[in-house]
C-alpha positions in Angstrom: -7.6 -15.5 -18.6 -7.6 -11.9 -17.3 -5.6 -11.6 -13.8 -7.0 -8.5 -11.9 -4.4 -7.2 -9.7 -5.7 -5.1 -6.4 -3.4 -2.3 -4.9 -3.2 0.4 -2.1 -0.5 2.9 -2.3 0.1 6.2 -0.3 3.2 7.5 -2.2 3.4 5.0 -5.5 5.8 2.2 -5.0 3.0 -0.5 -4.6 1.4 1.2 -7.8 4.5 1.0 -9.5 4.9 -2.9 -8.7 1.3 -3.2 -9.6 1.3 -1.6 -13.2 5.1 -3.3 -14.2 3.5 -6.7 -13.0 0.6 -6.2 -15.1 2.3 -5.1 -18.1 4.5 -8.6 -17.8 1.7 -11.2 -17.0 -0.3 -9.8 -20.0 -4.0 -9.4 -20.0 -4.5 -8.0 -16.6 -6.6 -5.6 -14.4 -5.3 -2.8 -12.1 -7.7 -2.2 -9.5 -7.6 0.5 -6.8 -8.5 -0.8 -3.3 -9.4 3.0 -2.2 -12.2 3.0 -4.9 -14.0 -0.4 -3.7 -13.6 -1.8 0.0 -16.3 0.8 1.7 -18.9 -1.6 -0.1 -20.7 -4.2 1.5 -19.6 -6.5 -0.8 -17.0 -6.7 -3.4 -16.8 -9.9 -5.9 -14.5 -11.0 -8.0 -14.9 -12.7 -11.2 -11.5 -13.7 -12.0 -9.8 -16.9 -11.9 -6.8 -15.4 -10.9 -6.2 -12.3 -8.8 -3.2 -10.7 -6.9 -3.0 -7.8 -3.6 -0.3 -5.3 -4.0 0.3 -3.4 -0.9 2.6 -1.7 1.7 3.5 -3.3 4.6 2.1 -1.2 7.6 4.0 -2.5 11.3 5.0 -5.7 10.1 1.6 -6.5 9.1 -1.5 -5.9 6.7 -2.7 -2.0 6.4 -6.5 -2.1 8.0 -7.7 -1.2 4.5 -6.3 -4.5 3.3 -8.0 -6.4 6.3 -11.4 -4.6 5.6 -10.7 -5.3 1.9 -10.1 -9.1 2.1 -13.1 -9.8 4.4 -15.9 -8.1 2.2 -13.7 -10.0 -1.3 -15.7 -12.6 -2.4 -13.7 -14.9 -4.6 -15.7 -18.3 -5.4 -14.2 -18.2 -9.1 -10.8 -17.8 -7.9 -8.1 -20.8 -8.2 -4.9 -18.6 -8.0 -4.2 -16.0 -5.7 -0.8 -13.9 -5.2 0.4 -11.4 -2.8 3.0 -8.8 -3.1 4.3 -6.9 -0.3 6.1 -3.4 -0.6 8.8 -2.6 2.3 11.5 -0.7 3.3 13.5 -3.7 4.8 12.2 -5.8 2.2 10.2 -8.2 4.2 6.4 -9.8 4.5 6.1 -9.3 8.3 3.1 -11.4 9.2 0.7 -9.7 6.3 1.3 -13.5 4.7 0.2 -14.9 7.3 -3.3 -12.6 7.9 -4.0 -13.0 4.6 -3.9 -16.8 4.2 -5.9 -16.8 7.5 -9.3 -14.6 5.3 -8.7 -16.6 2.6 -9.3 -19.6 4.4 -12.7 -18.8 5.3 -12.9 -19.2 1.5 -11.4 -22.0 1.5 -8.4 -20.5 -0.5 -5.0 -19.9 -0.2 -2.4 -18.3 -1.2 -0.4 -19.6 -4.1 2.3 -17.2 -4.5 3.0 -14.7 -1.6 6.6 -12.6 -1.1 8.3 -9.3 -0.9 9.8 -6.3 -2.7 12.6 -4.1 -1.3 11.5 0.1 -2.3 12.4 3.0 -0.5 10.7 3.8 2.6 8.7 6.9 3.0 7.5 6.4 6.7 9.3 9.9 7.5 8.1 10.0 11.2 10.3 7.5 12.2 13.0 8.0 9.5 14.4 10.0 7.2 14.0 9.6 3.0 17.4 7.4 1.8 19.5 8.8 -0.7 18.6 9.0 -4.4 21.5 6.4 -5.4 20.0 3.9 -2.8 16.8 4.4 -4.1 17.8 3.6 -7.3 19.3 0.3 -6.3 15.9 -0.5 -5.0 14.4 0.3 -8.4 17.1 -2.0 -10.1 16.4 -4.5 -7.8 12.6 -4.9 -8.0 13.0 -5.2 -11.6 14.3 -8.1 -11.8 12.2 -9.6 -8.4 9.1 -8.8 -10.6 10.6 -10.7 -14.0 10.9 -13.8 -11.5 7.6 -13.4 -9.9 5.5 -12.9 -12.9 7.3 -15.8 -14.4 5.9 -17.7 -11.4 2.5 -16.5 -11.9 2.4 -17.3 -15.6 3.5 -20.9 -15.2 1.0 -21.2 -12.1 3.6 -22.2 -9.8 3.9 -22.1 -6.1 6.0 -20.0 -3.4 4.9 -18.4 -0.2 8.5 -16.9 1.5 8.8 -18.1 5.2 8.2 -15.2 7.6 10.3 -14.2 10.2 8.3 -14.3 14.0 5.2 -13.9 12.8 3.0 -14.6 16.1 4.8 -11.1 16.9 4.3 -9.0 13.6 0.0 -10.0 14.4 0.3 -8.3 17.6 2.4 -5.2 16.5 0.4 -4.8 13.6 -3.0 -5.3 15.6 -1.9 -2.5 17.9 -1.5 -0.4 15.2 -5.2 -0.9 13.3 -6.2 -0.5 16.4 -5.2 3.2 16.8 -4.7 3.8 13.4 -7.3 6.0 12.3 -6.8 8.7 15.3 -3.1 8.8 14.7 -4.2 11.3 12.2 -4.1 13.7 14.7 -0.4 14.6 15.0 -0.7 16.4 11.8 -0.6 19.7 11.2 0.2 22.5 8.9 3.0 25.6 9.2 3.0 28.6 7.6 4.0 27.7 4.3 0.3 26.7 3.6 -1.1 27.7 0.2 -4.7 26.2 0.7 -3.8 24.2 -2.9 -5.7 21.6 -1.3 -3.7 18.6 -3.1 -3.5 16.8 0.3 -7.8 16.9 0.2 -7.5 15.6 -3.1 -4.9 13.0 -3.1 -5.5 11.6 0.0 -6.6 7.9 -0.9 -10.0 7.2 2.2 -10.8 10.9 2.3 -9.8 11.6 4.9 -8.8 15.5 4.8 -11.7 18.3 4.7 -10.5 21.9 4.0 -11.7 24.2 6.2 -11.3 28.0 6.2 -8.2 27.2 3.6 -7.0 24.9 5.9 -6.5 20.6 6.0 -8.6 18.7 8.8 -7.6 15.5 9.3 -10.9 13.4 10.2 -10.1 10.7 12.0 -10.0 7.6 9.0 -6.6 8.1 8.5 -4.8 5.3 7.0 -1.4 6.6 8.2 -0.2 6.0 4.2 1.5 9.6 4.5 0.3 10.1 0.4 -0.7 14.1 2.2 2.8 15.0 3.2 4.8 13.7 0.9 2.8 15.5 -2.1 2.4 18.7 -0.6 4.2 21.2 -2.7 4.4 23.4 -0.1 6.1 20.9 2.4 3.9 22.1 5.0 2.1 19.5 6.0 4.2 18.4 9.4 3.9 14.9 11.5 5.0 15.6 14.9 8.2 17.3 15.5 10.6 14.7 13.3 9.4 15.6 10.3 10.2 19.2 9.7 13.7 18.5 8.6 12.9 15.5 7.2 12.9 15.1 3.2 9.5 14.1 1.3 9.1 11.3 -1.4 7.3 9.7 -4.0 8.2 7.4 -6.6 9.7 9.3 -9.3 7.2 7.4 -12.1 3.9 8.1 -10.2 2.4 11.4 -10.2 -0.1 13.5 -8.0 -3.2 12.3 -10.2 -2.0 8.6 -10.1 -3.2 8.8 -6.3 -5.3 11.1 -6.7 -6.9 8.7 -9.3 -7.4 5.5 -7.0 -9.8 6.7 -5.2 
């Protein structure tokens, strides 16, 4: 029975989790979010499937929402979630997703969280290469318990913390999601290499006259900044000193791929 796994990533941890998951349940699917929720419908013909995602303001990004209401999943009986996160927690995107799925009348089997380094720059800075590591280590061995889960067709959905409250933060944040694109901006140290155009994951970025335009569908996944080569793609003020990041496994055309 193949599993198809759906993921979303801006700078490759939920990729990463996504591909070593697969390669440990055996027989599975890895299928880019970017590349199918703008049509009207998307169905699955698996018996078992899996999301594989960041966790946006303690909650679901909108891509995931828009994803999971167009998935149609009438041959599904096993479902598992998979949240990335700096802090290592679900937020309420556990919650928001059992909520779709019920309209289905599904829900989900297995649903928890993995610890990676956070890369949301415009609120913090990039941790330390030996923390990051830890992380790595760490989710390792999260995933060799998980996937033993999922191959035995057990259940375990973590307990969120205050979730009532991670809806309405993260509700706020869909909400202006898409124009928050517009605190980013270039300096000088521009090469028009348009990689941000490319990698960017809901096209979001045009180039015009040899510059990035941001276009207003911004995801807020950050996948422009942190692969600029250049560095010069700037997020507010905070950012300019702040260091840039990607997981050291996933390349430019494994983003650039997913959509």
């Amino acid at each position: 029975m193949k599993t198809a796994i759906y993921y979303f990533s801006g700078t490759g941890n939920s990729l990463k989790i996504a591909t070593d998951l697969g390669e440990k349940l055996g027989n599975s699917e890895i299928i880019p979010i970017a590349k199918i929720w703008q049509e009207e419908s998307i169905l699955s013909s698996s018996e078992k499937i899996g999301f594989i995602f960041p966790l946006y303001f303690y909650g679901c990004p909108s891509i995931i929402l828009n994803f999971l209401e167009k998935l149609e999943i009438h041959k599904t009986n096993y479902i598992f979630a998979i949240i990335t996160s700096h802090g290592g927690g679900s937020g309420a995107a556990l919650t928001q997703i059992n909520k779709i799925l019920r309209k289905s009348s599904k829900h989900l089997n297995v649903g928890c969280s993995i610890q990676m380094p956070g890369n949301y720059i415009p609120m913090y800075d990039i941790a330390p290469e030996e923390n990051q590591k830890i992380d790595y280590e760490k989710a390792k061995e999260k995933i060799e318990l998980i996937a033993d889960i999922i191959i035995k067709n057990g259940e375990k959905v973590h307990k969120e913390v205050l979730p009532a409250i991670g809806k309405l933060f993260n509700k706020y944040f869909c909400r202006k999601v898409n124009k928050g694109d517009r605190n980013f901006y270039v300096d000088e140290r521009c090469n028009s290499c348009e990689v941000c155009e490319n990698v960017c994951p809901v096209k979001n970025i045009k180039i015009v006259d040899g510059k990035p335009e941001w276009q207003h569908k911004c995801q807020r996944c950050l996948a422009c900044i942190h692969f600029c080569p250049q560095k010069s793609i700037q997020y507010g003020k905070k950012t300019v000193k702040r260091k840039r990041y990607h997981h050291p496994e996933i390349k430019v055309n494994d983003i650039i791929n997913q959509k």
